[in-house]
MITI-865371 format. One line per 5 residues: number of its first residue (from 1); their letters; for each residue x, y, z of C-alpha. Coordinates in pm, 1 decimal. Layout:
N
NUM	A	X Y Z; ...
This chain:
411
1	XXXXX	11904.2 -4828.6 13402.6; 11932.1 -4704.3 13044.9; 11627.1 -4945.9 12936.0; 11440.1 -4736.5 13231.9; 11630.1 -4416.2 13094.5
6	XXXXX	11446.6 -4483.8 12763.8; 11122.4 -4652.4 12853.1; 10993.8 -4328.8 13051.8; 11183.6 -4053.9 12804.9; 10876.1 -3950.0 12646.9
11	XXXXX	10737.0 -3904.7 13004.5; 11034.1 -3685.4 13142.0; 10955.6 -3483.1 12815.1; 10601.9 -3446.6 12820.6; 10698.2 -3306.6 13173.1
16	XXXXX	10979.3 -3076.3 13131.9; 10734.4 -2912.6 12860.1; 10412.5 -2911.7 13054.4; 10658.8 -2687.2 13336.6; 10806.2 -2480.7 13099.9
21	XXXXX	10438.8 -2386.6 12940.9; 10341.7 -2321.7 13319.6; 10699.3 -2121.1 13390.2; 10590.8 -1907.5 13059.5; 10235.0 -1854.3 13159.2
26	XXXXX	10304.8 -1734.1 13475.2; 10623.1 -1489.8 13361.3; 10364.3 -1362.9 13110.8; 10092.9 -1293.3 13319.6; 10315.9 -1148.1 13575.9
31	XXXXX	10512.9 -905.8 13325.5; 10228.7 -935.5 12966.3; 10346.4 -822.4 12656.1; 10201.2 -473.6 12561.0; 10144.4 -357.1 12241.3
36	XXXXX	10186.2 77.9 12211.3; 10281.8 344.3 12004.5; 10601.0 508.2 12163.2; 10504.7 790.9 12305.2; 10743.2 1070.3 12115.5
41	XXXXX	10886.3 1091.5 11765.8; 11247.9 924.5 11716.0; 11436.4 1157.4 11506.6; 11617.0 967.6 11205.4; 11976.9 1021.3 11232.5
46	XXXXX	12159.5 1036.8 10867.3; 12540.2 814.0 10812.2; 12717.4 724.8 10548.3; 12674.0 1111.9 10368.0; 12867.1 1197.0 10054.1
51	XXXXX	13016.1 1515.1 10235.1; 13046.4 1656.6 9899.2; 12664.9 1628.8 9859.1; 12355.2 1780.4 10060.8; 11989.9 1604.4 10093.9
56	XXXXX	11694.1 1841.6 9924.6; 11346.4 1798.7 9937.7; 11098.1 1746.6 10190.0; 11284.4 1476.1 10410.1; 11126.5 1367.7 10730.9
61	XXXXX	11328.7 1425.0 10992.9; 11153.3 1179.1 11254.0; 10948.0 818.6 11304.2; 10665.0 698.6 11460.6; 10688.4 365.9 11582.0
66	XXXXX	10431.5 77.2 11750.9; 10668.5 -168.4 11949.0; 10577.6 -451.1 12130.9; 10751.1 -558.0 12527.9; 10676.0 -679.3 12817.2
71	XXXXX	10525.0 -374.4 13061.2; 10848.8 -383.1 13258.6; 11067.8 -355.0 12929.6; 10845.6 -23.9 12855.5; 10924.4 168.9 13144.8
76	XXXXX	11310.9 164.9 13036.6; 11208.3 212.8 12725.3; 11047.2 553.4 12815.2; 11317.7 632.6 13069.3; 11601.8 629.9 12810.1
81	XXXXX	11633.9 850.8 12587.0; 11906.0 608.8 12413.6; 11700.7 321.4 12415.4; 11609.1 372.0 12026.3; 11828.7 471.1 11708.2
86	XXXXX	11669.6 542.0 11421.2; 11925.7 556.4 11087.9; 11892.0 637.7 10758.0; 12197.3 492.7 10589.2; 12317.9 698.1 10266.6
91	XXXXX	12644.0 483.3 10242.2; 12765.8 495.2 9863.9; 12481.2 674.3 9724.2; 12540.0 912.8 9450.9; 12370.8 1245.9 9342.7
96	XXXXX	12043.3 1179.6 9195.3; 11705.0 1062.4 9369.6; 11690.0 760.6 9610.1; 11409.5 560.7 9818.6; 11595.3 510.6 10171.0
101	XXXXX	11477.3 227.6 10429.9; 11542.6 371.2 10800.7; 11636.7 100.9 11022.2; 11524.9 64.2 11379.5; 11793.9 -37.4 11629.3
106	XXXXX	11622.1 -105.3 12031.1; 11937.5 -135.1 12293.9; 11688.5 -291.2 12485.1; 11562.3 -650.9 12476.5; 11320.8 -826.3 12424.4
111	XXXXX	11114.4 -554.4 12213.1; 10935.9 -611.8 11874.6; 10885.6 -355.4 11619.6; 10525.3 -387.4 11452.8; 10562.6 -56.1 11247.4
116	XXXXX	10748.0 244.7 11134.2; 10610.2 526.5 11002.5; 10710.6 620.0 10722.9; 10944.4 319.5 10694.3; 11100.0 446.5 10398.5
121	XXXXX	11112.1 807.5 10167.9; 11251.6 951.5 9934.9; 11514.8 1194.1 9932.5; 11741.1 1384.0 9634.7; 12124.1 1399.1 9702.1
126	XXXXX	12286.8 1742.3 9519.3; 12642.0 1809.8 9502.5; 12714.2 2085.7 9713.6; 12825.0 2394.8 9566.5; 13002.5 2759.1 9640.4
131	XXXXX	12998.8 3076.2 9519.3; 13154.5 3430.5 9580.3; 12925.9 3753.3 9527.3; 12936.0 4109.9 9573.7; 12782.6 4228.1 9875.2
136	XXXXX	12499.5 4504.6 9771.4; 12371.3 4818.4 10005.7; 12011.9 4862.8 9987.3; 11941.9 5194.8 10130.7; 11543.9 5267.3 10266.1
141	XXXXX	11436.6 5618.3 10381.8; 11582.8 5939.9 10379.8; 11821.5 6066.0 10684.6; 11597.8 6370.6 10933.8; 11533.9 6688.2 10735.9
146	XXXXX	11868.9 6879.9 10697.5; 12081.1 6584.4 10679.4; 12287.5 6368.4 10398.5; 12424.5 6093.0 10349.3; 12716.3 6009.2 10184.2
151	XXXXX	12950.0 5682.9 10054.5; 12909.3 5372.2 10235.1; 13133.2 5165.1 10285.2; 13141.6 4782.3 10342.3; 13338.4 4493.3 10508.6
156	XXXXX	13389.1 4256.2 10331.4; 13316.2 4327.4 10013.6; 13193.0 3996.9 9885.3; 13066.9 3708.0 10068.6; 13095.6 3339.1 10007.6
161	XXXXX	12723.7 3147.8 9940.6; 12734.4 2764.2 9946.7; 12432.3 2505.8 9967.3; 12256.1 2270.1 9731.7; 12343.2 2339.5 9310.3
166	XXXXX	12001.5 2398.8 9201.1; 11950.2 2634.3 9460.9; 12305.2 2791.5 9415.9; 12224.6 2835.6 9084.4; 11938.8 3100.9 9172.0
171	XXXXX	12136.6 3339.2 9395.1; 12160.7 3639.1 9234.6; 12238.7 3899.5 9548.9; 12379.0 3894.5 9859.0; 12211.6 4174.1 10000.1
176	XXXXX	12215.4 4406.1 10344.5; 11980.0 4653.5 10397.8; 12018.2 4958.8 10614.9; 11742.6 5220.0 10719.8; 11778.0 5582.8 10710.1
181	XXXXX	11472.7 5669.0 10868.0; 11518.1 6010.1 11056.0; 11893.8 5919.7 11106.4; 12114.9 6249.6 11186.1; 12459.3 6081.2 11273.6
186	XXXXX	12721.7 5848.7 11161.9; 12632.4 5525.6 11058.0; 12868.4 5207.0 11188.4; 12687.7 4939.1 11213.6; 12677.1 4506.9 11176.5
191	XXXXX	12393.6 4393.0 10930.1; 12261.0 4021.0 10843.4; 12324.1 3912.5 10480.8; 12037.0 3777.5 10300.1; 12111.1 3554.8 9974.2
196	XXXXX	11811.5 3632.4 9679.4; 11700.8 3532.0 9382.4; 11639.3 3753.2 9076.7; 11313.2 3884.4 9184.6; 11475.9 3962.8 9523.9
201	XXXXX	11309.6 3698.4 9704.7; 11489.2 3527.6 9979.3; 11608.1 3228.5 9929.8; 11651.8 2951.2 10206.2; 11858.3 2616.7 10263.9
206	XXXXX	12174.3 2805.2 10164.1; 12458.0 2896.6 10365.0; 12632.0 3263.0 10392.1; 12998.7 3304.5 10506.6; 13012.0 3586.2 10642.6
211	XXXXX	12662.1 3603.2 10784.5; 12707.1 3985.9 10821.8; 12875.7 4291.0 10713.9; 13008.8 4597.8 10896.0; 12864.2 4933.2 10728.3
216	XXXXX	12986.8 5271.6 10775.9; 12808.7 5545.0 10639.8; 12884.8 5928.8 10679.6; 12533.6 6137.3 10774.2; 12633.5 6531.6 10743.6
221	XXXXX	12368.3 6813.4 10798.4; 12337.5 7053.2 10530.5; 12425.8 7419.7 10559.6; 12159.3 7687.0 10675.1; 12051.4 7374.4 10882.2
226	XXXXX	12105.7 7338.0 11261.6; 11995.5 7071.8 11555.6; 11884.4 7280.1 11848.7; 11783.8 7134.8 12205.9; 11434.4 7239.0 12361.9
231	XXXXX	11471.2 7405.6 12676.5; 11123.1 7514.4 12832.8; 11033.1 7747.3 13019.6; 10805.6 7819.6 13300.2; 10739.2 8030.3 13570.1
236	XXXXX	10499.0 8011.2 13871.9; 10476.2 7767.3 14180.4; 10270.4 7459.1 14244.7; 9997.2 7461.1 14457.7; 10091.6 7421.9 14880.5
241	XXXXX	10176.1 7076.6 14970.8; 10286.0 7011.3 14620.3; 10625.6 7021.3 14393.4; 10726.4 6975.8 14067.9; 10910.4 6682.2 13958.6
246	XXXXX	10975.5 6633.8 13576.1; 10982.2 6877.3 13264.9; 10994.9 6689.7 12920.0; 10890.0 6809.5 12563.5; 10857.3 6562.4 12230.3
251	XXXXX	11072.7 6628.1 12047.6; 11342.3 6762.9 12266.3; 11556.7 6822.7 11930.1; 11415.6 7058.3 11666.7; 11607.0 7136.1 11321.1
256	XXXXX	11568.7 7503.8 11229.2; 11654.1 7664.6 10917.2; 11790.1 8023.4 10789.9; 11925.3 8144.3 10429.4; 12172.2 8286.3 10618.6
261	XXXXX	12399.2 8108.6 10760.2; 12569.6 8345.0 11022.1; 12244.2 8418.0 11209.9; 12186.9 8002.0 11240.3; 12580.0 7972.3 11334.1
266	XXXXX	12454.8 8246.2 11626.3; 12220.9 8085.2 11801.5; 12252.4 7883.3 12117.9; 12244.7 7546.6 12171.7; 11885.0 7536.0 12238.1
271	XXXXX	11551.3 7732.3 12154.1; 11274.4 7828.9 12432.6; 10950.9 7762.4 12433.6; 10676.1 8019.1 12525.9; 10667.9 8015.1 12896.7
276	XXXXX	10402.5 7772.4 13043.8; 10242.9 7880.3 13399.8; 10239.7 7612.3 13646.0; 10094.8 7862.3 13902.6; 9843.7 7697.3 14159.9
281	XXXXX	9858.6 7344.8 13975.9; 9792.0 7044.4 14199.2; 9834.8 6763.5 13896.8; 10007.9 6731.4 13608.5; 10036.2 6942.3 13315.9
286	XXXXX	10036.6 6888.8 12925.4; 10007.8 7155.8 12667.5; 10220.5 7242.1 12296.7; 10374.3 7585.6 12299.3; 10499.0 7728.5 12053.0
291	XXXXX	10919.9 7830.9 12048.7; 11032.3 8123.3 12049.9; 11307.6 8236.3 11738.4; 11471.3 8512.7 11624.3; 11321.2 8654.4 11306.1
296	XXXXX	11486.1 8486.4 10926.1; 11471.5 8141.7 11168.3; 11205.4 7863.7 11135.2; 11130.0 7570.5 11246.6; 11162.7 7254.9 11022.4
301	XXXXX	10823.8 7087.4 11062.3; 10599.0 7166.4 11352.0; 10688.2 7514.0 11489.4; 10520.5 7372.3 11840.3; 10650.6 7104.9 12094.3
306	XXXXX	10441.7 6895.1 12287.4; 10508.9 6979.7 12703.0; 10435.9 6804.3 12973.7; 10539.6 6855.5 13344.6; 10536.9 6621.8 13639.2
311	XXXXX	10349.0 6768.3 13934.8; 10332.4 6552.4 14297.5; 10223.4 6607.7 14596.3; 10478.6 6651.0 14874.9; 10512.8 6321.8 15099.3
316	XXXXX	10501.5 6366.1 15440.8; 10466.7 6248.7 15796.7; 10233.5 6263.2 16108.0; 10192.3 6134.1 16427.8; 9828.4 6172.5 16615.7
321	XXXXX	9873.2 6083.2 16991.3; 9658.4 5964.2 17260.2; 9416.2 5804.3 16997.6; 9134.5 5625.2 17181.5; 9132.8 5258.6 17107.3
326	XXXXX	8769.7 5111.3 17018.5; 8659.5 4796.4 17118.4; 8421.0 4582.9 16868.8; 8234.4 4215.0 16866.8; 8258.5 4106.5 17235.0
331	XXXXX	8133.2 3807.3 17302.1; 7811.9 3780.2 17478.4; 7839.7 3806.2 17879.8; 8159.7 3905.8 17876.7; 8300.7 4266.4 17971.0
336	XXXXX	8636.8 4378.4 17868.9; 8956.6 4589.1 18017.3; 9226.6 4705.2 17798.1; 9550.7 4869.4 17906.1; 9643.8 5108.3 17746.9
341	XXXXX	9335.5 5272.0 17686.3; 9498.1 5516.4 17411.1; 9810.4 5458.0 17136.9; 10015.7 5695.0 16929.0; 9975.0 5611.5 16541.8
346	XXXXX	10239.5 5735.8 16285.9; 10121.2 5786.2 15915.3; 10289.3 5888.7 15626.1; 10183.3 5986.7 15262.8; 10060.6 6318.8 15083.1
351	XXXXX	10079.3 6656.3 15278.1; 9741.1 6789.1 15120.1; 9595.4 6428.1 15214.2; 9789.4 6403.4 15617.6; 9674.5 6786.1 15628.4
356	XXXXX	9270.9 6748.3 15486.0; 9270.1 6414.5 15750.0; 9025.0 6499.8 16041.6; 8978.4 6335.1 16368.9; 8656.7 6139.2 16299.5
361	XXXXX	8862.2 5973.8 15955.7; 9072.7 5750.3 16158.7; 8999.5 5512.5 16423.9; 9180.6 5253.4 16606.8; 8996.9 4940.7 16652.5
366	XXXXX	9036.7 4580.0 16870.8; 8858.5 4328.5 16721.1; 8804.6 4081.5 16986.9; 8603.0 3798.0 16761.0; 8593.3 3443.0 16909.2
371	XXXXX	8794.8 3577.5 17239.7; 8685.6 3402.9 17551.2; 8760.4 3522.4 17911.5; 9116.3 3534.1 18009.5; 9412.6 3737.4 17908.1
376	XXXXX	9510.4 3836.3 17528.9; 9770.5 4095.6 17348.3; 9640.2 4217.2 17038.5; 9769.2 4431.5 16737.4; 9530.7 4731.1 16720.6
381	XXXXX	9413.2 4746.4 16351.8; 9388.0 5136.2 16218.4; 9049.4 5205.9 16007.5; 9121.2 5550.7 15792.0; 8853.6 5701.7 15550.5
386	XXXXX	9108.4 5872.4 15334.2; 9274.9 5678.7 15049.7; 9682.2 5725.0 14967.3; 9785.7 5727.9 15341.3; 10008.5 5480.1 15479.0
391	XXXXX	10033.2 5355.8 15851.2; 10353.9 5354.1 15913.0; 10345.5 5243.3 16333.5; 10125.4 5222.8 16626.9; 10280.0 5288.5 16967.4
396	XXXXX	10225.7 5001.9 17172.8; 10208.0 4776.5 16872.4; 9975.0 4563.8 17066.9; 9750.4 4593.1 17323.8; 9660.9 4360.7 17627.8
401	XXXXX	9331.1 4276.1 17652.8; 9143.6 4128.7 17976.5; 8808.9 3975.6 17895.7; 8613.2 3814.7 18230.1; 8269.6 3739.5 18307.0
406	XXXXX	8044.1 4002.6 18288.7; 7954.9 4080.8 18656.4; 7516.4 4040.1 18688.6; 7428.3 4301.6 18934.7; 7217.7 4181.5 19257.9
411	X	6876.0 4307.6 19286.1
């Protein structure tokens, strides 16, 4: 037995590998390899960090990568978006400059990686650094004619910076900046820090504890000087049929100004304008009239307002009975009965539109297209010639319709 074992050894060989070469052909041909670029950047995840130093410089933060798997390995691959690490290990390096290798780790087998791109960089590790400074006001524009401002005041007063050393190094401010512009109140307010350099240039990549700062600022209006609210006036009555609906003017607060301060301290709490005439008007109205004040008073700026009034017509409703309904593309040898022959219609919109609407601008049509003989209820469809008016209801809402034969007379 074992002389029989060993004469045909080499045979049982040469056949166990000729059906594991045909057991490997067909697996491959069923599942091939493929060879593709992954379809989305891997982003390279950082261990190993010196927390008392940050990276600087332009470090990529992601790979591309060409792997190579079977077609049915691919489709996890895609799928899961754990399937690949990508690590950039910064275990024991000091501060200074470095060339890193990232390392490719697939939780997926069997997959090949042909490339990585870039497969290694270089990066510069600082020591990480703080700092405390001041926090600085920078004031822009001027508070509304009339008004002052007076002492800010800020919390907290100084705020901590921290980031890489050499850019640290260049902070020179820690700066908040608050606009004026027109203001005529009280100022209490948050506002972003923003760390700069010498030249006042914003610096980034460094950190700001607090990121804001709470200003209050006191905006008084001088004497002589008074806010006063526009009130117009205007006299008058829209056309019939239509009503007014809004009265604005810009600005609707003027500042006025007197040497003496008694007569300003008399006034009321609003000025009038010259009195606009809305008299007969059917749309809206826009104009700048001038406001009326006591003499040793003026106006700060434009001694005119800009006025506009919102005229609309009255909405309204109508009903129109007994409205003949109108037949349209019978079909050829057919004749037609309808029941009823007439329908109420109910339309709302504009009173100068429902009362300018005459009989021959509205009609009530059945369209009977592609209707054979036999019995049918259809919605009457309402044709108007006016725009702006809608159809609110038609009474019956639909309509039955007999269509027969048309009958040929006998001669």
């Amino acid at each position: 037995m074992l002389r029989w074992i060993g004469t045909n050894l080499r045979t049982f060989l040469l056949a166990f590998a000729l059906a594991l070469a045909v057991w490997v052909s067909a697996v491959t041909a069923a599942n091939p390899d493929e060879t593709r670029q992954f379809p989305a950047a891997v982003p390279i995840e950082f261990i190993g960090q010196d927390p008392g130093l940050v990276v600087t410089g332009g470090v990529p933060d992601s790979v591309e990568l060409t792997l190579r798997a079977p077609q049915s390995v691919w489709e996890e691959l895609t799928g899961r978006k754990d399937a690949i690490r990508v690590v950039a290990d910064l275990t024991g390096l000091a501060a200074g400059t470095h060339t890193v290798e990232v390392q490719v780790q697939v939780g997926i087998r069997p997959v090949r990686v042909i490339s990585v791109t870039p497969a290694a960089f270089d990066l510069t590790l600082e020591p990480l650094v703080t700092r405390t400074l001041p926090v600085e006001l920078i004031l822009i524009g001027d508070p509304s004619t009339g008004y002052r401002s007076g002492d800010a005041a800020l919390d907290p007063l100084t705020a901590l910076v921290s980031g890489p050393q050499s850019v640290v190094a260049k902070v020179a401010h820690v700066t908040a900046t608050l606009d004026l512009t027109g203001m005529r109140q009280d100022v209490n307010t948050s506002i972003p820090l923003t760390a700069t350099d010498a030249d006042g240039a914003a610096l980034a990549g460094v950190g700001i504890h607090p990121e804001s700062v709470q200003v209050t600022l006191p905006v008084t209006q001088l004497g002589g000087y008074r806010d006063l609210a526009v009130k117009v006036v205007t006299y008058g009555r829209p056309a019939s049929g239509y009503t007014l609906i809004s009265v604005f003017s810009t600005p609707a607060v003027v500042t006025v100004f007197s040497n003496d301060p008694a007569l300003i301290n008399a006034l009321p709490g609003y000025v009038e304008t010259a009195a606009v005439d809305m008299g007969g008007a059917n749309a809206d109205i826009e104009t700048r009239q001038a406001l009326i004040l006591p003499a040793g008073v003026a106006v700060v700026g434009d001694s005119t307002v800009l006025v506009q009034i919102g005229i609309s017509p009255i909405r309204g409703s109508l009903k129109l009975t007994n409205q003949a309904i109108v037949t349209t593309n019978l079909g050829s040898g057919l004749q037609v009965r309808i029941s009823p022959l007439y329908v109420d219609v109910i339309l709302t919109g504009p009173l100068p539109t429902l009362n300018s609407l005459s009989p021959s601008g509205l009609r009530v049509v059945l369209d009977l297209t592609g209707l054979g003989p036999g019995t049918h209820h259809i919605t009457p469809q309402v044709e108007l010639s006016v725009q702006g008016i809608v159809i609110e209801s038609i009474l019956p809402g639909t309509v039955e319709v007999v269509i027969t034969a048309a009958v040929t007379p006998t001669p």
